[in-house]
C-alpha positions in Angstrom: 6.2 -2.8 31.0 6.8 -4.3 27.7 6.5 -7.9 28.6 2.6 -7.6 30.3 1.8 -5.6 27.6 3.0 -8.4 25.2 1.5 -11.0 27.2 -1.7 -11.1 25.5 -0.2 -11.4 21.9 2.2 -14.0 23.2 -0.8 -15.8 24.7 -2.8 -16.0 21.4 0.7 -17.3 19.3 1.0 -19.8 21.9 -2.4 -21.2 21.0 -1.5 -21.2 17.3 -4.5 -18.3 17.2 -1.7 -16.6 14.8 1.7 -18.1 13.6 3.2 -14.4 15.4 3.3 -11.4 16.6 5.2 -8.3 16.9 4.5 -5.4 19.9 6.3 -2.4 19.4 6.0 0.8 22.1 7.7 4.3 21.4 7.3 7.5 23.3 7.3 11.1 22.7 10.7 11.1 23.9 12.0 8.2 22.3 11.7 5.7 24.7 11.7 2.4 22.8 10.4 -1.4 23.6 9.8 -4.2 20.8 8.9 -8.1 21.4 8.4 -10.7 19.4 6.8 -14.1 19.0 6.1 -16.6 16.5 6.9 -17.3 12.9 7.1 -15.1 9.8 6.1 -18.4 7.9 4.3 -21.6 8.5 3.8 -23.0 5.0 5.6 -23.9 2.5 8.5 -23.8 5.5 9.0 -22.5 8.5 11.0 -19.2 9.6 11.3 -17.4 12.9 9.9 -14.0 12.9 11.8 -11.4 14.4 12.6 -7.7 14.6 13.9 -7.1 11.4 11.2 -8.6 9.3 9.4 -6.8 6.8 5.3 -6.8 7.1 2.7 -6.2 4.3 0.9 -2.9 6.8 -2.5 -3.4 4.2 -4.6 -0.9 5.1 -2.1 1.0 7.2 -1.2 2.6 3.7 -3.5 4.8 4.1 -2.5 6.5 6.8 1.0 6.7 7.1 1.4 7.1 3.6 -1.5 8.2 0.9 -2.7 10.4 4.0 0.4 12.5 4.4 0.7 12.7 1.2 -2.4 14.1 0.5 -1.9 16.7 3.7 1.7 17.7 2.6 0.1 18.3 -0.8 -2.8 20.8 0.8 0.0 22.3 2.7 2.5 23.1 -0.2 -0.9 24.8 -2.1 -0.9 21.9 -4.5 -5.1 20.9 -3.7 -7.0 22.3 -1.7 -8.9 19.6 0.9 -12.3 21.1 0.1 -11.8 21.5 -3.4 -13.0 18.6 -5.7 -11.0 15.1 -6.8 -11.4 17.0 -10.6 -8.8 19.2 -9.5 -6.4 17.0 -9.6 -8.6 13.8 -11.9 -10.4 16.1 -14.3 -11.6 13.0 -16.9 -13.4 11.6 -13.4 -16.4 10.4 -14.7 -15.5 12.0 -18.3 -19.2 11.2 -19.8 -21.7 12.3 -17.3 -19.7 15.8 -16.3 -23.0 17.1 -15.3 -24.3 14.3 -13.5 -21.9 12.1 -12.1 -21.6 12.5 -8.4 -18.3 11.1 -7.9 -17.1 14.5 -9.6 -18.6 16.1 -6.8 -16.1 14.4 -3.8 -14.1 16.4 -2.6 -9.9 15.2 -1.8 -11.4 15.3 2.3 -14.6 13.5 1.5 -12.3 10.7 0.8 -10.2 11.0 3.7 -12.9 11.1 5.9 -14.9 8.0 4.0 -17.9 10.3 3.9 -19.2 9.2 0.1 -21.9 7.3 -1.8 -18.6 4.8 -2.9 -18.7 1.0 -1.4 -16.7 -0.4 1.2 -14.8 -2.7 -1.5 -14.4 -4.4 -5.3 -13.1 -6.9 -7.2 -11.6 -4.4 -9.6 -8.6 -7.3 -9.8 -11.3 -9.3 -11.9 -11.4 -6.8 -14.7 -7.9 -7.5 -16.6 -4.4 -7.3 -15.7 -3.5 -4.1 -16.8 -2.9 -1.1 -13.9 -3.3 1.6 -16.5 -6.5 0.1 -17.7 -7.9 -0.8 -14.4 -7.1 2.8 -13.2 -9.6 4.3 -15.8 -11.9 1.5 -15.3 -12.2 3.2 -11.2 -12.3 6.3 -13.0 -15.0 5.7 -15.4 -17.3 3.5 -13.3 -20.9 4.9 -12.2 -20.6 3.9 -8.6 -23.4 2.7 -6.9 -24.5 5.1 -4.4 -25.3 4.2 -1.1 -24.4 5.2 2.7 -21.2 6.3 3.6 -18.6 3.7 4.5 -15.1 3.1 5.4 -14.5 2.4 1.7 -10.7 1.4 -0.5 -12.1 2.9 -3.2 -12.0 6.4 -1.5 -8.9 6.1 -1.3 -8.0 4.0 -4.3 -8.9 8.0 -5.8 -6.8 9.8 -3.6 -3.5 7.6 -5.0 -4.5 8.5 -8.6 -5.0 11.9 -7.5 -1.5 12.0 -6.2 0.4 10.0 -9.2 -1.5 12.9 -11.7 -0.9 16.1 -8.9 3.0 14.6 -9.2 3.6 13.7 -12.4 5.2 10.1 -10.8 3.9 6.6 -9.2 3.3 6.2 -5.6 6.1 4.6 -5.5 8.7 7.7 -6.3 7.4 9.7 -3.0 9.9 9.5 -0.7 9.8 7.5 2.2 11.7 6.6 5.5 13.7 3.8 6.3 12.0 1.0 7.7 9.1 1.8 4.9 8.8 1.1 1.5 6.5 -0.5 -1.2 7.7 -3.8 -2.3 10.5 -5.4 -3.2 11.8 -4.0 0.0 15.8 -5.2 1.1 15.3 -7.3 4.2 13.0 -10.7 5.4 9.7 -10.5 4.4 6.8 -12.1 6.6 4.4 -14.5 4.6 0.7 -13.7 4.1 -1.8 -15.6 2.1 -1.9 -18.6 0.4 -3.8 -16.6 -2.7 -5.9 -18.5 -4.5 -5.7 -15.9 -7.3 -2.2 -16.0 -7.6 -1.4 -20.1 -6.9 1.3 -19.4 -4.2 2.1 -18.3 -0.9 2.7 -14.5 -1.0 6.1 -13.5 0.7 7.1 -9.5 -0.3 4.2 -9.4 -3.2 1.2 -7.3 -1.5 -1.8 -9.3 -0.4 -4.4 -6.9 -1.3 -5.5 -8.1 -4.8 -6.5 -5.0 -5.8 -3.4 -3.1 -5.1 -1.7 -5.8 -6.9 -3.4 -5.2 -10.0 -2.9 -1.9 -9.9 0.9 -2.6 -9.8 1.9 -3.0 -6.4 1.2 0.5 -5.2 -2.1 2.2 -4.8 -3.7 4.6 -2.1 -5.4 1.9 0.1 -2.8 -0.7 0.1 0.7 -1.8 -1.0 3.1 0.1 2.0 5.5 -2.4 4.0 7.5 -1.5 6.8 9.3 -2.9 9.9 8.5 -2.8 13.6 11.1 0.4 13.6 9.9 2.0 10.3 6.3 2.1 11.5 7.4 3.4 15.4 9.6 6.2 13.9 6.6 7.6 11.9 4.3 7.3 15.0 6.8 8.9 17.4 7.2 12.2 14.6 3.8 12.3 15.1 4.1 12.4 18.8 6.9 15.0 18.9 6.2 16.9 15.9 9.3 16.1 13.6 7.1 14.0 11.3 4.1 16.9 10.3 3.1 20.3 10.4 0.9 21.4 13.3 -1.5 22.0 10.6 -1.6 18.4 9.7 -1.2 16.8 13.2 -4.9 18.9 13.4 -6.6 17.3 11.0 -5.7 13.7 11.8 -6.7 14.3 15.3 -10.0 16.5 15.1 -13.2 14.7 14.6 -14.2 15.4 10.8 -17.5 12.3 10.6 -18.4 10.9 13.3 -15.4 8.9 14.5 -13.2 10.0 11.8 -10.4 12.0 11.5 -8.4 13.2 8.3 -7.4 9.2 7.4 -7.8 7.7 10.5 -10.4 7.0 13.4 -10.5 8.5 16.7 -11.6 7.1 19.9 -15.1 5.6 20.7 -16.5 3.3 22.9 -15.7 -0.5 21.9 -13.1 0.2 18.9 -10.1 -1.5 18.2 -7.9 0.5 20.3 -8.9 -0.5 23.9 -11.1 1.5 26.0 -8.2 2.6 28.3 -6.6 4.8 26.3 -7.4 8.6 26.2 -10.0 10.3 24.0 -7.3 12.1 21.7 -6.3 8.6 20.4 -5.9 7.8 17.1 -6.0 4.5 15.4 -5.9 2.2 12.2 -6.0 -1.5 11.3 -4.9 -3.5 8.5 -6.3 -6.7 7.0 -3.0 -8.6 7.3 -3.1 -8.7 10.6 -1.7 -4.7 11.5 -2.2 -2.0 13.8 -1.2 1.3 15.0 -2.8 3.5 17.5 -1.0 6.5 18.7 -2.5 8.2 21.9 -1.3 12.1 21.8 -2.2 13.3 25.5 0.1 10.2 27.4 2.5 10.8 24.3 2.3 7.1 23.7 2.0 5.3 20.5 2.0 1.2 19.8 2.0 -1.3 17.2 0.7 -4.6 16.6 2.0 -6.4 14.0 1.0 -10.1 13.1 0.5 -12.1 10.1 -3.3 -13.3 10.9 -4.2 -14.3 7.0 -1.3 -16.4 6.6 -1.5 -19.5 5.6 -5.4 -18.5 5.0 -7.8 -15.5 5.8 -10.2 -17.8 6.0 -10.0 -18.9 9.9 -11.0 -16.8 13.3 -6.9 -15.8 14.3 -9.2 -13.4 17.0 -7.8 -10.7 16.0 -10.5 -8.8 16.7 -10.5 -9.5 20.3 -6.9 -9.1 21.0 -6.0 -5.7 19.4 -8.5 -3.7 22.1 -6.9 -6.5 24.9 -3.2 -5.3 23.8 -4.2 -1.8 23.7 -5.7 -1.6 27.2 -2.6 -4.0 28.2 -0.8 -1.2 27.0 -1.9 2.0 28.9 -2.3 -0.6 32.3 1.3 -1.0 31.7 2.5 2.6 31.1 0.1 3.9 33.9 1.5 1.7 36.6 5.0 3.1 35.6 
């Protein structure tokens, strides 16, 4: 099953679409299949990529980390999801307390990405110094405009949950197989940034997350093949969150949304194969992870698409809904 599944990552390696590739498969009971393809690194020398490597997930952060999070916080009475980001921030938008509508979000507004806040900034090119650059989110009037999927949503949420635990991001714990950086292994290559003069290999690519120190609630998590399969498959058989928190990243919240992630629709990233209780997310790197709860079936596609460059059509966009309906056609015919 594995191997026709594969064949459509394999294919776009082979063309030099992407230097490689990782599929991984896990079911509810357990039952495991990874293949790889490729290179971890092109440039400045080459290296093989295999299962052991490390990947920079991007945007995956959100959702397997910053997202529980902020659900095992709601669960332990710590914030409540309806309850405003002032809860936890309460000098959010210190000098316009009456005014300011970012002190109006609530902690599942930006779960959902149902605010006024943009899609993205270059918060990177306002110093150097996380502490400073954390206020300067804080203190911003953000221009309002329709909702988004937006970073800075969730930028929020990971200040909301270094002030709610007194610690960084980075002292939550976390399984093996995921970890901010410097994680203990090999370490696939991402950008050549021009920001930072230098190919990025274990540093996260995300430049804002970067300047924020490494770790922030929209980027920063790495993982393995094996680390990112064993927190889909605990989502699969329940070991890995409450039934109260499997609800709310699988129920429909805005539109397409779900607590953190997106859910089925016609022409998403996903594939249109797989069943309607689907969930799903993407990273910018080049990741993926869509777990579908009524065939108890979850997959990831891991590849480096922005290294050496972002700037170059790796088709990524094409083959994550091909792989996904390569997938189910696989693990139907079974």
């Amino acid at each position: 099953m594995i191997d026709v599944a594969f064949a459509p990552a394999a294919a776009a390696v082979a063309r030099g679409d992407l230097p490689g590739a990782i599929l991984g498969l896990v079911t509810r009971a357990g039952v495991r299949a990874v293949r790889t393809a490729g290179h971890a690194m092109l440039v400045p020398g080459q290296e093989l990529l295999t299962r052991d490597h490390w990947f920079d997930l991007a945007s995956l952060t959100k959702v397997i980390a910053t997202t529980t999070m902020i659900l095992t916080l709601a669960e332990q009475g710590r914030i409540g999801l309806d309850r405003p980001l002032t809860d936890a921030i309460p000098d959010l938008r210190q000098y316009d307390v009456e005014g300011a509508a970012e002190r109006q979000l609530t902690f599942r507004d930006c779960l959902c990405h149902r605010t006024h806040l943009p899609a993205v900034a270059p918060i990177y090119t306002y110093g150097d110094d996380p502490q400073r650059l954390r206020a300067f989110v804080l203190q911003r009037e953000w221009p309002a405009g329709p909702a988004v999927y937006s970073d800075i949503n969730f930028i929020l949420l990971g200040i909301a949950i270094e002030r709610i635990t007194g610690a960084p991001l980075r002292a939550w714990p976390l399984p093996e197989g995921l970890g901010y950086a410097p994680v203990d292994g090999p370490v696939v290559a991402t950008e050549a940034c021009p920001w930072r003069g230098r190919v990025l290999c274990g540093d996260v690519h995300d430049e804002n997350a970067a300047a924020l120190g490494g770790a922030a609630g929209h980027a920063g998590l790495f993982g393995t093949v094996d680390g990112v399969l064993d927190f889909a498959r605990g989502l699969l058989d329940g070991t890995g969150a409450s039934p109260a928190q499997l609800q709310a990243i699988v129920e429909r919240q805005q539109g397409d949304r779900t607590c953190g992630w997106e859910r089925r629709f016609a022409g998403w990233h996903g594939g249109e194969a797989c069943s309607d209780r689907t969930i799903g997310h993407t990273g910018f790197t080049g990741t993926g992870l869509w777990i579908d709860m009524d065939r108890g079936l979850a997959w990831t596609l891991l590849t480096n698409r922005v290294h050496p460059t972002r700037h170059r059509d790796s088709g990524i966009f094409a083959l994550r809904p091909a792989v996904g309906d390569a997938v189910i056609a696989a693990y139907d015919a079974v």
